[in-house]
Biopython code that builds the backbone (N, CA, C, O; Angstrom):
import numpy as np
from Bio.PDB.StructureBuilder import StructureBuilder

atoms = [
    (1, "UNK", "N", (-88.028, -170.060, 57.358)),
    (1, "UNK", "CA", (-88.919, -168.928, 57.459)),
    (1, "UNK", "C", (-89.957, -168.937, 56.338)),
    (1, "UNK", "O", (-91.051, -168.383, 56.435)),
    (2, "UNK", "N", (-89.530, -169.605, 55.274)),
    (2, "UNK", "CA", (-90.577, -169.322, 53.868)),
    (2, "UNK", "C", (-91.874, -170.417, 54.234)),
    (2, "UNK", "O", (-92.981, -170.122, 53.783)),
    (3, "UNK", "N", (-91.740, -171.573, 54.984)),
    (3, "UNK", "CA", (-92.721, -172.179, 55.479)),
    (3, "UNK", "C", (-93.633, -171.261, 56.368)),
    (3, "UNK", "O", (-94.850, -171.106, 56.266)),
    (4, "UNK", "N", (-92.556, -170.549, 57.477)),
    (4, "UNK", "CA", (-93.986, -169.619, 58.446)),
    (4, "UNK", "C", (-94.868, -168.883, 57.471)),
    (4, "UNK", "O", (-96.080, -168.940, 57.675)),
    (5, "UNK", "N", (-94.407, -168.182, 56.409)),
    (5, "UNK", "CA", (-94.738, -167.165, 56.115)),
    (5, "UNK", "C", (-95.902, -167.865, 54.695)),
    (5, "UNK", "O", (-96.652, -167.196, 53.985)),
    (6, "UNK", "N", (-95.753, -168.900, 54.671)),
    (6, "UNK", "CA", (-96.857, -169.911, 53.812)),
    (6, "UNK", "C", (-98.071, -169.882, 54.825)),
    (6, "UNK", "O", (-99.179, -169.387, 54.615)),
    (7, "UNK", "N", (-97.490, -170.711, 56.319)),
    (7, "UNK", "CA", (-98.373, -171.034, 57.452)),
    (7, "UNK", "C", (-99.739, -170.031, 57.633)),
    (7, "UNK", "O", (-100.915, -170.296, 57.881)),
    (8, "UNK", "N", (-98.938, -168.610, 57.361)),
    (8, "UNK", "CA", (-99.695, -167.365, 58.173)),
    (8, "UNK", "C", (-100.597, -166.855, 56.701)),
    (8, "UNK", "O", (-101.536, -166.077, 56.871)),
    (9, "UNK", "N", (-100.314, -167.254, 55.509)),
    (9, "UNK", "CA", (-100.753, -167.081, 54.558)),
    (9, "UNK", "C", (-101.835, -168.274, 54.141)),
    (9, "UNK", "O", (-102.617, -168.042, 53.219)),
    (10, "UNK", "N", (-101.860, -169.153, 54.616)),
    (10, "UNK", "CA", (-103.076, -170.114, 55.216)),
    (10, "UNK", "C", (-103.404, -170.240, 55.944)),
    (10, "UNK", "O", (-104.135, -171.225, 56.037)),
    (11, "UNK", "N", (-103.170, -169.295, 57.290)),
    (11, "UNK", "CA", (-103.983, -168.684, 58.362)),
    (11, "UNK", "C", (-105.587, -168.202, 57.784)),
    (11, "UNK", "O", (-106.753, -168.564, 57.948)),
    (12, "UNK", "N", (-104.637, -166.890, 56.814)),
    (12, "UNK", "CA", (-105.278, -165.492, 56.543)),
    (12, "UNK", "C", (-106.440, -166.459, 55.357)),
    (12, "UNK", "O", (-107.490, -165.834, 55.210)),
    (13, "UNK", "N", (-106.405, -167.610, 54.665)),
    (13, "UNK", "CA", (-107.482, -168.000, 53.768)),
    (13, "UNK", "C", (-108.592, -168.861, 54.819)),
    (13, "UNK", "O", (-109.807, -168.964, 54.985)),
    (14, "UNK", "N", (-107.775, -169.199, 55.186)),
    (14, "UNK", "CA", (-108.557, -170.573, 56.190)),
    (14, "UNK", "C", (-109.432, -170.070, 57.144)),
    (14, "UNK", "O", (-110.539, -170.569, 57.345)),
    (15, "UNK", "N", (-108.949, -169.005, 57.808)),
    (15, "UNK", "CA", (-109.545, -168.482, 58.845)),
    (15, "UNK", "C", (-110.850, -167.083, 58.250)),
    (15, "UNK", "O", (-111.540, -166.284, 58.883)),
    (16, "UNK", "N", (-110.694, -167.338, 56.908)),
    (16, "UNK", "CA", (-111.256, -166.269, 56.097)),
    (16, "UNK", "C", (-110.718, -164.516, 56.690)),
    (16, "UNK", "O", (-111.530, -163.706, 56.242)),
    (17, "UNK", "N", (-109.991, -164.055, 57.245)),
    (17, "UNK", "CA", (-109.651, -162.670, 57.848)),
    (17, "UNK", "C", (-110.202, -161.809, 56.427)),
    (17, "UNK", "O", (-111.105, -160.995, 56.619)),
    (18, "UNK", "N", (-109.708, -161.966, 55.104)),
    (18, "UNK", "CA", (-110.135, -160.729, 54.455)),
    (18, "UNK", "C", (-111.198, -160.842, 53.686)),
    (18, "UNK", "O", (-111.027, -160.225, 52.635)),
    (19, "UNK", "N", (-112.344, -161.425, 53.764)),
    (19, "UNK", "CA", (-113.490, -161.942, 53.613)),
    (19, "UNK", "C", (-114.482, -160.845, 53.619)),
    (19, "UNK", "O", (-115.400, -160.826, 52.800)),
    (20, "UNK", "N", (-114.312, -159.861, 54.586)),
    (20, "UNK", "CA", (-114.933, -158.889, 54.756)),
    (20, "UNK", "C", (-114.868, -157.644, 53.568)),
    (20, "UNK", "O", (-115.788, -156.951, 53.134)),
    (21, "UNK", "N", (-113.559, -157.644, 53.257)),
    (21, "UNK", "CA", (-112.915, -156.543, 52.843)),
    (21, "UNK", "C", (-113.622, -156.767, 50.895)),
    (21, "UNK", "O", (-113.399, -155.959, 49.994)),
    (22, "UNK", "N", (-114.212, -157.697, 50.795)),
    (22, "UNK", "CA", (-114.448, -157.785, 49.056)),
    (22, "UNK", "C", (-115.362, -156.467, 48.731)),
    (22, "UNK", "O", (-116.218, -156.006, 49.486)),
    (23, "UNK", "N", (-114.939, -155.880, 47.235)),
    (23, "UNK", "CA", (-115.273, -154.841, 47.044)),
    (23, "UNK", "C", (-114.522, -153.677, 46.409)),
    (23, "UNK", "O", (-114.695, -152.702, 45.677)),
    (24, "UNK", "N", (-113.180, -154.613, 47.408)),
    (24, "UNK", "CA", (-111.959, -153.432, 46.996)),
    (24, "UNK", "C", (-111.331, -153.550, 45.755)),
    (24, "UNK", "O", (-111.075, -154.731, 45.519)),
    (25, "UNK", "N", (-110.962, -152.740, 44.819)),
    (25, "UNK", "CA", (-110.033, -153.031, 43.549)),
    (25, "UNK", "C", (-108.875, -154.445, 43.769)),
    (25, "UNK", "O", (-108.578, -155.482, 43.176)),
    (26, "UNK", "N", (-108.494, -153.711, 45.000)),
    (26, "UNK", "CA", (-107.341, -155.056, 45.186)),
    (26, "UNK", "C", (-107.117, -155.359, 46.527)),
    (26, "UNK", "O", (-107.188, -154.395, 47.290)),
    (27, "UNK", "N", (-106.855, -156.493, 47.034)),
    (27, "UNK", "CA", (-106.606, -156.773, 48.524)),
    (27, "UNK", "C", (-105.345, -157.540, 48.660)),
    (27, "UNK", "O", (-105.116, -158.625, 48.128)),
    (28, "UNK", "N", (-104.456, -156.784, 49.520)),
    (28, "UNK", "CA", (-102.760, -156.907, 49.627)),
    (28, "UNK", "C", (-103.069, -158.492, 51.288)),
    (28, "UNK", "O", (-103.582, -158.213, 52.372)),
    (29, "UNK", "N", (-102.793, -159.279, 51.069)),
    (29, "UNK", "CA", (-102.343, -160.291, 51.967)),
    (29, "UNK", "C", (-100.952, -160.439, 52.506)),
    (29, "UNK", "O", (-100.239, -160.802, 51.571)),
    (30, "UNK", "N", (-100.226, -160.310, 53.662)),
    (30, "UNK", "CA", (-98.782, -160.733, 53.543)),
    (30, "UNK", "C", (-98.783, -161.856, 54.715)),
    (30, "UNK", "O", (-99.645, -161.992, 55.583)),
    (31, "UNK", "N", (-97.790, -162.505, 54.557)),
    (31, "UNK", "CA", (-97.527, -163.443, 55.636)),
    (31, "UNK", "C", (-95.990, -163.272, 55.951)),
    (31, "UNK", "O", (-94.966, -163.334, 55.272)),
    (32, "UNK", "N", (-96.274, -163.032, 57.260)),
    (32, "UNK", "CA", (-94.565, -162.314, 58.052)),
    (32, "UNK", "C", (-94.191, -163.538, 58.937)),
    (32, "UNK", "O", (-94.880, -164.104, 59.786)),
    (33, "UNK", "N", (-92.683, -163.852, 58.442)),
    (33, "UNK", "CA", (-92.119, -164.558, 59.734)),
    (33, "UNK", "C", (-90.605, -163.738, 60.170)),
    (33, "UNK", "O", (-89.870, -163.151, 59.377)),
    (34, "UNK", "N", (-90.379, -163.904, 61.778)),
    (34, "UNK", "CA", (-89.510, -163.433, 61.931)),
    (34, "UNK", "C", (-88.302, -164.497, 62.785)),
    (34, "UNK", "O", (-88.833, -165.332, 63.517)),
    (35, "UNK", "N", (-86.840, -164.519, 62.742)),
    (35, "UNK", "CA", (-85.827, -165.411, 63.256)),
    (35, "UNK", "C", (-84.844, -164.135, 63.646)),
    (35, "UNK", "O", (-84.453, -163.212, 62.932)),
    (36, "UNK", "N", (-84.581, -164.434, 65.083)),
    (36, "UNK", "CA", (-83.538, -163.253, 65.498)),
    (36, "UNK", "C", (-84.153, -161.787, 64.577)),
    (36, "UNK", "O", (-85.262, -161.257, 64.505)),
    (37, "UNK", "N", (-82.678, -161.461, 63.897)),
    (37, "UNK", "CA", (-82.943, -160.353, 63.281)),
    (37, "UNK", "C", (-83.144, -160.063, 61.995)),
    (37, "UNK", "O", (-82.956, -159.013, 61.380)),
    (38, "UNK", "N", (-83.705, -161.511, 61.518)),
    (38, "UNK", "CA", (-84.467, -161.811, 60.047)),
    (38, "UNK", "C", (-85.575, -161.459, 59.851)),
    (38, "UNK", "O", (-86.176, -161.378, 60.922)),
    (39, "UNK", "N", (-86.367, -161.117, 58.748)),
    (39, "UNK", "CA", (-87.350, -160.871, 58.503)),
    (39, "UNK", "C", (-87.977, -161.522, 57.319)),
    (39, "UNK", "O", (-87.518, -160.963, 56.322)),
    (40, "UNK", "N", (-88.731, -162.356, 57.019)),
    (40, "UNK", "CA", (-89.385, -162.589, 55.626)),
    (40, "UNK", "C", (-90.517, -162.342, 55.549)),
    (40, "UNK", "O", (-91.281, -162.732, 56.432)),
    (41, "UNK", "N", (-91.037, -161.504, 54.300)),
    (41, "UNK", "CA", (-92.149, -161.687, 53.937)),
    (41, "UNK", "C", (-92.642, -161.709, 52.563)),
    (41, "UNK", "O", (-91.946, -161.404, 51.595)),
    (42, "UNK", "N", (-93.869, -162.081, 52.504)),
    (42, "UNK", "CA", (-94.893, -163.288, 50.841)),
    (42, "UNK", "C", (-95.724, -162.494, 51.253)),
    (42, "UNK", "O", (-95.866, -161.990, 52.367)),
    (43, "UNK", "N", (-96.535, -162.338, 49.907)),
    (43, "UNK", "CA", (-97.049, -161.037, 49.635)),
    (43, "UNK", "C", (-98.439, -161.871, 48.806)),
    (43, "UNK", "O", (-98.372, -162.474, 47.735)),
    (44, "UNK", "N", (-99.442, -161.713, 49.521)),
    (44, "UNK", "CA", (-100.826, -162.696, 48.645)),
    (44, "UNK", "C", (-101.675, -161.814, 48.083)),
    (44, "UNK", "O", (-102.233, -161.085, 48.902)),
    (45, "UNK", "N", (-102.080, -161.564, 46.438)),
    (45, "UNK", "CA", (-103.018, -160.918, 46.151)),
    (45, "UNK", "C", (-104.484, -161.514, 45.954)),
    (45, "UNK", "O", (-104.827, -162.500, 45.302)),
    (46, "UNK", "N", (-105.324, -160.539, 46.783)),
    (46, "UNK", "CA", (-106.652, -161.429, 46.373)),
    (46, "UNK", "C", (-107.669, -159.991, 44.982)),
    (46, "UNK", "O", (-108.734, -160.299, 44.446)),
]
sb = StructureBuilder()
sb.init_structure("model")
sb.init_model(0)
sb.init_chain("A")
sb.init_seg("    ")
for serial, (resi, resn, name, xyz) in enumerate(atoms, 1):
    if name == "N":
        sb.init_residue(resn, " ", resi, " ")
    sb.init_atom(name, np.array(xyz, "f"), 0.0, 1.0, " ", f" {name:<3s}", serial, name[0])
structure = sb.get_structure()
């Protein structure tokens, strides 16, 4: 799961998603993976 949650966290740079958002004091990134009834998530500050 700590790989998806890398994957989706080089989604969110690559694909630029919070690109828009500059300006803000702080911008919260997470990258979620889920297995059955697991949950992980990585937490990216920009």
């Amino acid at each position: 799961m700590a790989k998806d949650c890398d994957r989706a966290i080089k989604q969110i740079i690559n694909e630029k998603y919070a690109e828009g958002l500059y300006g803000y004091e702080q911008i919260l990134c997470y990258g979620v993976a889920f297995f059955q009834k697991q949950a992980m998530v990585k937490l990216l500050q920009l």
